[in-house]
C-alpha positions in Angstrom: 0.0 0.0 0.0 1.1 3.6 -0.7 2.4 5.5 2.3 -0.6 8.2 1.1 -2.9 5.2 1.9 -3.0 5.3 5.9 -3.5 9.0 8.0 -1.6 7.4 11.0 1.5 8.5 11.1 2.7 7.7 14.5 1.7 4.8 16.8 1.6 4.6 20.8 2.7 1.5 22.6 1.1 0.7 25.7 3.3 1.0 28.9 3.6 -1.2 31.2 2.8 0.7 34.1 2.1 4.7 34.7 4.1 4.3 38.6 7.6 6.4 38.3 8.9 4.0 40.4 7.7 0.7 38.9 8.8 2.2 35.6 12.4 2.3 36.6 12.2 -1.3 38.0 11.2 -2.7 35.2 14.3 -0.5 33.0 16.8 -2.0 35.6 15.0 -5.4 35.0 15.0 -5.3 30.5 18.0 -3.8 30.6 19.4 -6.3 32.9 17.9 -9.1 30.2 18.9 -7.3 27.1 22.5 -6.9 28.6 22.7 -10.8 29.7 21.2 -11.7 26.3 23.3 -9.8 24.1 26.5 -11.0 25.6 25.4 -14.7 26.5 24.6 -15.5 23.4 27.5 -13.9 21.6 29.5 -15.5 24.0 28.2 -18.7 22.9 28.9 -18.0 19.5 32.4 -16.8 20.0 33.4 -20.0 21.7 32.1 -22.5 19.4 33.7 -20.3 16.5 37.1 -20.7 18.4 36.7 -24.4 19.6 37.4 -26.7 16.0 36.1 -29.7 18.1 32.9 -27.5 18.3 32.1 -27.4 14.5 29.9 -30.3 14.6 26.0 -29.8 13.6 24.7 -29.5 16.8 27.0 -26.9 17.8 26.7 -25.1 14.1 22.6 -25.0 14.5 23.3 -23.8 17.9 25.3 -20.7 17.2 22.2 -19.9 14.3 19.9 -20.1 17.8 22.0 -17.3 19.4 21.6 -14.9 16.1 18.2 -15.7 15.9 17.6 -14.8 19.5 19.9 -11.3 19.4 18.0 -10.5 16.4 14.7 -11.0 18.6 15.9 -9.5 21.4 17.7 -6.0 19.7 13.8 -6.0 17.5 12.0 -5.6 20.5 13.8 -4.2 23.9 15.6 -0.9 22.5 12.2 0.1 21.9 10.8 -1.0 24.8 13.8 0.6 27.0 12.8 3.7 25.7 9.6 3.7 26.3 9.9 3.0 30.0 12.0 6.4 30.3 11.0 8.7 27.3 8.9 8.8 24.4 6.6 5.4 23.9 5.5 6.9 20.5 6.9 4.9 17.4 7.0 5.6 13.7 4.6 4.0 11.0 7.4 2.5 9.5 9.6 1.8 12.4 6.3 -0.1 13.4 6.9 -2.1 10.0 10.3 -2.8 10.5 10.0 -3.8 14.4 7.3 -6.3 13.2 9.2 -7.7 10.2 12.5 -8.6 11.9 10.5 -10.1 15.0 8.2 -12.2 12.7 11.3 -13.5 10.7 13.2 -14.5 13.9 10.0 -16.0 15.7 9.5 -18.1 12.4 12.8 -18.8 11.8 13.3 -20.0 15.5 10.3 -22.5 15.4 11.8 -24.2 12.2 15.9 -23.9 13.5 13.9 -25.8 16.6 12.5 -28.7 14.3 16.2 -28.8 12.4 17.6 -29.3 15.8 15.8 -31.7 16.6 15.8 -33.7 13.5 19.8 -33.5 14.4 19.4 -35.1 17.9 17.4 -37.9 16.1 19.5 -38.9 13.8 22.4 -39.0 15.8 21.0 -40.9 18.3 18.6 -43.0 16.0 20.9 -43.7 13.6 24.5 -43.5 14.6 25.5 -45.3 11.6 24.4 -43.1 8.5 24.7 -39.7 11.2 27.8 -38.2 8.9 26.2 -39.0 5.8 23.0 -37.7 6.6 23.7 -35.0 8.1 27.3 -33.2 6.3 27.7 -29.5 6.1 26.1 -29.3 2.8 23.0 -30.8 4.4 23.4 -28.7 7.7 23.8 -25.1 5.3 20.9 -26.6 3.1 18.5 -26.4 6.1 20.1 -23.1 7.8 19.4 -21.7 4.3 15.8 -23.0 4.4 15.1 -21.8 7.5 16.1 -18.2 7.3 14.9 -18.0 4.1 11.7 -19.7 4.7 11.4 -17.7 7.7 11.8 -14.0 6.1 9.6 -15.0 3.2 6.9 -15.2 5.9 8.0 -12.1 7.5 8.0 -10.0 4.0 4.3 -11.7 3.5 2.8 -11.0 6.8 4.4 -7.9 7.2 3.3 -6.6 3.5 -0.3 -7.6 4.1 -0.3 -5.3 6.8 0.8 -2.8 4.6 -2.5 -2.7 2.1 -4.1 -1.8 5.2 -5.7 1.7 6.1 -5.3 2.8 9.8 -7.4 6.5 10.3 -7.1 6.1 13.6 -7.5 5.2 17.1 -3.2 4.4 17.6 -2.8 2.8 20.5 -1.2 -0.1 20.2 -2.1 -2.6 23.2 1.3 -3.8 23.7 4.9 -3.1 24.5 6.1 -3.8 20.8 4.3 -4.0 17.4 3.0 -7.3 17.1 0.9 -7.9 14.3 -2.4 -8.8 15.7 -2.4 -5.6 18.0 -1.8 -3.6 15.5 -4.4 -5.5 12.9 -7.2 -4.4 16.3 -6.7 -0.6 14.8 -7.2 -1.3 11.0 -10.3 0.7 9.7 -10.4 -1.0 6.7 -11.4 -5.2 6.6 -8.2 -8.1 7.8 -9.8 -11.2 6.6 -6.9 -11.9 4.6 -4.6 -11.3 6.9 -6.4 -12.9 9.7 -6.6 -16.2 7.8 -2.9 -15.9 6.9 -1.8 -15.4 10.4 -3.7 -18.4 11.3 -2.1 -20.4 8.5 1.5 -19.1 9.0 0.9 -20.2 12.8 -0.5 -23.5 12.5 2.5 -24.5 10.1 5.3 -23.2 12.1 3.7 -24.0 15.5 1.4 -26.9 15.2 3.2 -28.7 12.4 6.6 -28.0 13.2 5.9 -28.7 17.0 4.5 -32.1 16.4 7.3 -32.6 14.2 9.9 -31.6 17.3 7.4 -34.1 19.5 7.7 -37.1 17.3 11.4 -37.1 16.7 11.9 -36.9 20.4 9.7 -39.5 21.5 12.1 -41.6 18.8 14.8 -40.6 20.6 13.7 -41.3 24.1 12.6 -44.7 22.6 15.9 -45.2 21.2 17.4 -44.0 24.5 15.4 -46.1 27.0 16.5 -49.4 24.8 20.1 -48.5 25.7 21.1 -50.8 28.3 23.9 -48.9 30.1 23.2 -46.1 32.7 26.2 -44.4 31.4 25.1 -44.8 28.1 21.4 -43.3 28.4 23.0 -40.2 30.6 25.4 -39.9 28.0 22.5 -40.1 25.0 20.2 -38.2 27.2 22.6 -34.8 28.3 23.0 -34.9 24.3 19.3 -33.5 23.7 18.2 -32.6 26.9 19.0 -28.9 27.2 17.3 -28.4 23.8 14.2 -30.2 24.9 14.2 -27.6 27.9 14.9 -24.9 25.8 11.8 -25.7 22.9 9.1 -26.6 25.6 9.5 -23.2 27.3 9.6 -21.4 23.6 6.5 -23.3 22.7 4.5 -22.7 25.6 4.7 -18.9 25.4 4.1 -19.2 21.6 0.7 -21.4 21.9 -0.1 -19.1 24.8 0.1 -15.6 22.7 -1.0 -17.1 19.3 -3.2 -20.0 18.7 -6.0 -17.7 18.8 -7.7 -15.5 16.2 -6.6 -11.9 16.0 -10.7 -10.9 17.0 -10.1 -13.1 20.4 -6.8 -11.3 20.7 -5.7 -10.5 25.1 -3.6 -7.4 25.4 -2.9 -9.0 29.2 -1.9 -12.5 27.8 0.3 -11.4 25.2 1.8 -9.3 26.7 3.2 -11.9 29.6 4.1 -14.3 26.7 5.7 -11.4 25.0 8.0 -10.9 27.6 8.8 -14.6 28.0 10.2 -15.1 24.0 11.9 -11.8 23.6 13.6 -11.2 26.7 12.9 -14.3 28.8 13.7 -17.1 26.5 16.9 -15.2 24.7 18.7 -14.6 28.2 18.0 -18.2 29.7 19.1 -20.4 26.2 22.5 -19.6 26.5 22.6 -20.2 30.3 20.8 -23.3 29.5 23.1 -24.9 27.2 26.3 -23.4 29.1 24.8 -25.2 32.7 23.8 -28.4 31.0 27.2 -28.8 28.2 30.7 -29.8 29.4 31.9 -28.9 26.1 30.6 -25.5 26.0 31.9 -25.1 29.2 35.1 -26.0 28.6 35.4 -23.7 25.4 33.9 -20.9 27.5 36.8 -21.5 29.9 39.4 -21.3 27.0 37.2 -17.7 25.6 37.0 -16.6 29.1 40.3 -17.3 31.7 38.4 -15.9 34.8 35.7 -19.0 34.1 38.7 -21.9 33.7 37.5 -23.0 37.6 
């Protein structure tokens, strides 16, 4: 749509809280996450980079995880830091381009989550054919899918909202521009991109979670039919941090979107909202750090003061 096409101009995200006091607790506490996330996870990236016994698939779909989640996280909590102190006001098209790049991580995430997990099964399930199968050709082929597959979503969703007209009110009921907030102020019809949405989030969260689901319930069958203790906590620690990290991703997702955009809750987004773009980002890399020797010990080689 031609930017002659909508009279809003400037939108208004909805604070948190009106309290002076509450409002610099909760700057302390984003800026606290956004610092933690920002240097986690390119902590995490700079010490698989630097390990060579790191570059393995698991460890190369990992360090696209940390990108995804420091493109999420700079999206959204800039934004959001400023609007706890200053102006909460935020351009048309800053609007656009905070939803685009927040769309293409979320999507790209959930399918990087089902690649990971595909990973875990075959080098669990089938040890054998594991090299094969899964080579650095096949591991850039399905990096490549995902973040492609992931902004072509992003440029759709985000360029349906642009045929839109929006005369006015523009207040957006939520701490960033998430697309069905800012669908709730459209004076002109969002069938289309209602029924899009929908689509776009019952492939990348319904199918691709029950495609996450059944490959680990292969690989906990495969695991339980290992006869060795050592062998299961070995096949187990493999897998297990990102089955922590997916079912806390997922549960915020299915909690903010598998609804409509007309049944949309400006309360329950909101909390989910702040569980996958601050939340998750700052606890994946503490996740896999707590629950990986080998990140540990490359961490320790990065970092001297962490070698204890």
């Amino acid at each position: 749509m031609a930017a002659g096409n909508h009279t809003v101009s400037v939108f208004i995200l909805q604070s948190f809280t009106q309290d002076p006091w509450l409002q610099g607790a909760l700057f302390c506490l984003f800026f606290t996450l956004f610092t933690v996330a920002l240097a986690g996870n390119g902590l995490i990236i700079a010490a698989i980079q630097r390990s060579p016994n790191l570059h393995t698939p698991m460890y190369f779909f990992l360090v696209n995880l940390a990108v995804l989640d420091m493109v999420c996280t700079s999206s959204i909590l800039p934004k959001v830091l400023q609007s706890l102190v200053a102006d909460s006001t935020i351009s048309f098209g800053g609007c656009l381009s905070q939803m685009f790049f927040f769309t293409w991580s979320l999507s790209s995430e959930l399918l990087l989550f089902t690649a990971m997990a595909y990973d875990r099964y075959l080098a669990i399930c089938r040890p054998l054919h594991y090299s094969s199968l899964m080579s650095s050709r096949a591991c850039v082929a399905l990096a490549a899918f995902v973040w492609s597959t992931g902004m072509f979503n992003a440029f759709l969703l985000t360029g349906l909202v642009l045929r839109l007209t929006f005369c006015g009110p523009n207040l957006i009921a939520h701490f960033f521009c998430e697309i069905p907030p800012v669908l709730q102020l459209s004076c002109s019809p969002t069938f289309l991109n209602d029924v899009l949405t929908i689509t776009a989030d019952m492939f990348l969260s319904g199918l691709n979670f029950l495609l996450t689901m059944v490959s680990y319930g292969c690989i906990i069958s495969s695991i339980l039919r290992i006869r060795s203790a050592e062998g299961k906590n070995r096949a187990f620690s493999t897998c297990s941090s990102h089955l922590i990290v997916v079912c806390v991703y997922y549960t915020a997702v299915f909690y903010a979107y598998v609804s409509p955009a007309s049944s949309y809750s400006p309360e329950r987004s909101k909390v989910a909202g702040v569980l996958y773009t601050a939340l998750s980002p700052t606890l994946n890399p503490l996740i896999y750090t707590l629950r990986n020797a080998e990140v540990q010990r490359a961490l320790a080689k990065l970092l001297p003061f962490c070698r204890r």
